[in-house]
FIVEX-983751 format. One line per 2 residues: number of its first residue (from 1); their letters; for each residue x, y, z of N, C-alpha, C. Coordinates in steps of 0.001 Angstrom, whole numbers, plus 500000, padded with zeros to 6 digits. Example, Ala and Ser with C-alpha at 12.3 -4.5 7.8 and 13.67 -1.06 7.14 Angstrom:
BEGIN
1) as) 513190,494310,507800,512300,495500,507800,513200,496700,507800  512850,497750,507080,513670,498940,507140,512900,500030,507870
//
This chain:
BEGIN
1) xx) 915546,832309,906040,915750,833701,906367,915862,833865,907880  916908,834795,908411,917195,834889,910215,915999,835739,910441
3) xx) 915907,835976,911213,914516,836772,912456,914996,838019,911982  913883,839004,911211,913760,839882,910831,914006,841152,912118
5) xx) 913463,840565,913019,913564,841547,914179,915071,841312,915078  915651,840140,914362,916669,840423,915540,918225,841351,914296
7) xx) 917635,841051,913283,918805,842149,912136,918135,843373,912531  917118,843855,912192,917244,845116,912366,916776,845551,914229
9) xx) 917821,846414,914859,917722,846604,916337,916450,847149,917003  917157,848690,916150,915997,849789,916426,916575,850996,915184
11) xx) 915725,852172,915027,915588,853100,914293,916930,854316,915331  917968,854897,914586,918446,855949,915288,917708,857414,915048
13) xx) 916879,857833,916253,916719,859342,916107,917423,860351,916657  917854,860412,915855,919298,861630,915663,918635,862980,915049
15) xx) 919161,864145,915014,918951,865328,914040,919215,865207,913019  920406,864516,912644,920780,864194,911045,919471,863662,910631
17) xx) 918850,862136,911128,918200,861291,911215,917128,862033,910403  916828,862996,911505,914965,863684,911098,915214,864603,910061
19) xx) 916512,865117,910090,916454,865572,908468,916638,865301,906894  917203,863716,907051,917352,862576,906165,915461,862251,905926
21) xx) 914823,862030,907000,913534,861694,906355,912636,862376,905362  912919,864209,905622,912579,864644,904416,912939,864170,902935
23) xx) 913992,863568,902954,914221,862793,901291,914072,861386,901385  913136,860726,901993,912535,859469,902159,913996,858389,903241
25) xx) 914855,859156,903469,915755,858437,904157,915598,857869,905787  916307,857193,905873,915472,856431,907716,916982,855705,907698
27) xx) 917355,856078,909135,918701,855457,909502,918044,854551,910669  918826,853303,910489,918970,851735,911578,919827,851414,912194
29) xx) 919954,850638,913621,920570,850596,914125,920766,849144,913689  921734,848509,913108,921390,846589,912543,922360,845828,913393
31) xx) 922135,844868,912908,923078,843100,913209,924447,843351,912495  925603,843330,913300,926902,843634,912219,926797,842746,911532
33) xx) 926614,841539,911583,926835,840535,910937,925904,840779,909898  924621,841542,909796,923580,841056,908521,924407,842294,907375
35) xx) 924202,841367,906272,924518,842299,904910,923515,843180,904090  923791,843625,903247,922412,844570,902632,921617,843851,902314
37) xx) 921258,842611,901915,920504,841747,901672,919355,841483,902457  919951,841071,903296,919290,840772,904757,918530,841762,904833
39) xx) 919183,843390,905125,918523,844420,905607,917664,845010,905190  917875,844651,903643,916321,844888,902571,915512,844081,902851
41) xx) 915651,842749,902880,914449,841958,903214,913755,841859,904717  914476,842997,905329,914093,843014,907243,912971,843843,907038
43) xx) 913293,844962,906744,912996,846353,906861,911717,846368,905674  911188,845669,904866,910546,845503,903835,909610,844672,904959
45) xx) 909784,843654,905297,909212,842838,906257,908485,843021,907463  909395,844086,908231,908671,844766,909338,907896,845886,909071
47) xx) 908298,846443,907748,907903,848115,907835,906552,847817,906454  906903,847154,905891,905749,846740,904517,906118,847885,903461
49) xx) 907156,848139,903164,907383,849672,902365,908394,848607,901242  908698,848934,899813,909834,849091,899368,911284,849469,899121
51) xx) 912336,849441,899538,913112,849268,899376,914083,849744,898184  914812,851057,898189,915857,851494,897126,916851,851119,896880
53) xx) 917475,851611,898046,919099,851656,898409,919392,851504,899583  920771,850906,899847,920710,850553,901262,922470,850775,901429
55) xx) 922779,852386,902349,923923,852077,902487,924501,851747,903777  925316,850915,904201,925728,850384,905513,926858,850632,905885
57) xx) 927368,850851,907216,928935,851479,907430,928913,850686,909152  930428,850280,909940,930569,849628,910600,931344,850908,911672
59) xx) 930437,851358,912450,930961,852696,913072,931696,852202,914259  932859,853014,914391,933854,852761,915658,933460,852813,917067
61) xx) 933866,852108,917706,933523,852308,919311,934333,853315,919526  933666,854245,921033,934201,855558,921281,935580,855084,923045
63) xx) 936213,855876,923170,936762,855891,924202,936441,856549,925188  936183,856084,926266,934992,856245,927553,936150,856127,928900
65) xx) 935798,856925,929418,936418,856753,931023,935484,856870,932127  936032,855910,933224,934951,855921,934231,936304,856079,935602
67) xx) 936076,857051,936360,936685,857325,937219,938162,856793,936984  938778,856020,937106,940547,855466,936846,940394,854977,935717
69) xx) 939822,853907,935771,939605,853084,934189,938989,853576,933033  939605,853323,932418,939507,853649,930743,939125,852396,929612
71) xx) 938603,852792,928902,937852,851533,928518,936735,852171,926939  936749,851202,926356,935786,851120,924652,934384,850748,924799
73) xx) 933289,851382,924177,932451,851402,923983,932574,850605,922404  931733,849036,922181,931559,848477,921292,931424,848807,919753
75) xx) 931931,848190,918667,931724,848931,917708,929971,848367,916996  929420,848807,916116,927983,848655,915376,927837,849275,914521
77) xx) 926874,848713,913915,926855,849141,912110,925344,849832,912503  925309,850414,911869,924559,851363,910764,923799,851319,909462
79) xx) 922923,851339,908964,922315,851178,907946,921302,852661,907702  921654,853299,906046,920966,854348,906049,920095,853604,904569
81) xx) 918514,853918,905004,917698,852916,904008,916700,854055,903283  917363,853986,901945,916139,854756,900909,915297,854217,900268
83) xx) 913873,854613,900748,912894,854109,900463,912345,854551,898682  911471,854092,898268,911100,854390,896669,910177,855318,896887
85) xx) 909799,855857,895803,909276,857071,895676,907710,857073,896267  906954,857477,897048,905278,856983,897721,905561,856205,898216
87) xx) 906631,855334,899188,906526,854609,900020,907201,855572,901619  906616,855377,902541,906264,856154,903627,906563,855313,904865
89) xx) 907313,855623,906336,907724,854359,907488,907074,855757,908179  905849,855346,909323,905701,856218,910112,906210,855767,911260
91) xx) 906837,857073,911839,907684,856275,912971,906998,856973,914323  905804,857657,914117,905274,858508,915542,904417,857261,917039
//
């Protein structure tokens, strides 16, 4: 199994984010390369919770300008992770 901590990055807190947790949902920032597999067994690993559903999406880099030059901001995946029913990630 790869390093649990290096698949999953960090947690995105977003507004969407904090209003997804009311229905046990928690969005990640992951490893493009790791698959749902991986990300269930990360996030189970670091967080000690169970594991529902796990949906993942590979979000576009944005277009950025800096004074003349123009230039891409990298692309990264995403992972939105539903936890089972009484299982709880405190994130304070």
């Amino acid at each position: 199994m790869q390093n649990p901590f290096r698949i999953i990055k960090y947690v995105l807190r977003t507004e969407k984010g904090t209003e997804l947790e009311t229905k046990n949902k928690f969005i990640f920032c992951v490893d493009k390369k790791a698959n749902k597999i991986q990300i269930k067994d990360a996030i189970e690993f670091i967080y000690r919770v169970k594991v529902q559903n796990i949906n993942s999406a590979i979000m576009p880099g944005k277009k950025r300008r800096v004074r003349y030059k123009t230039g891409k901001t990298p692309q990264w995946k995403k992972a939105v992770v539903t936890l089972q029913k009484g299982q709880k990630i405190n994130l304070a």
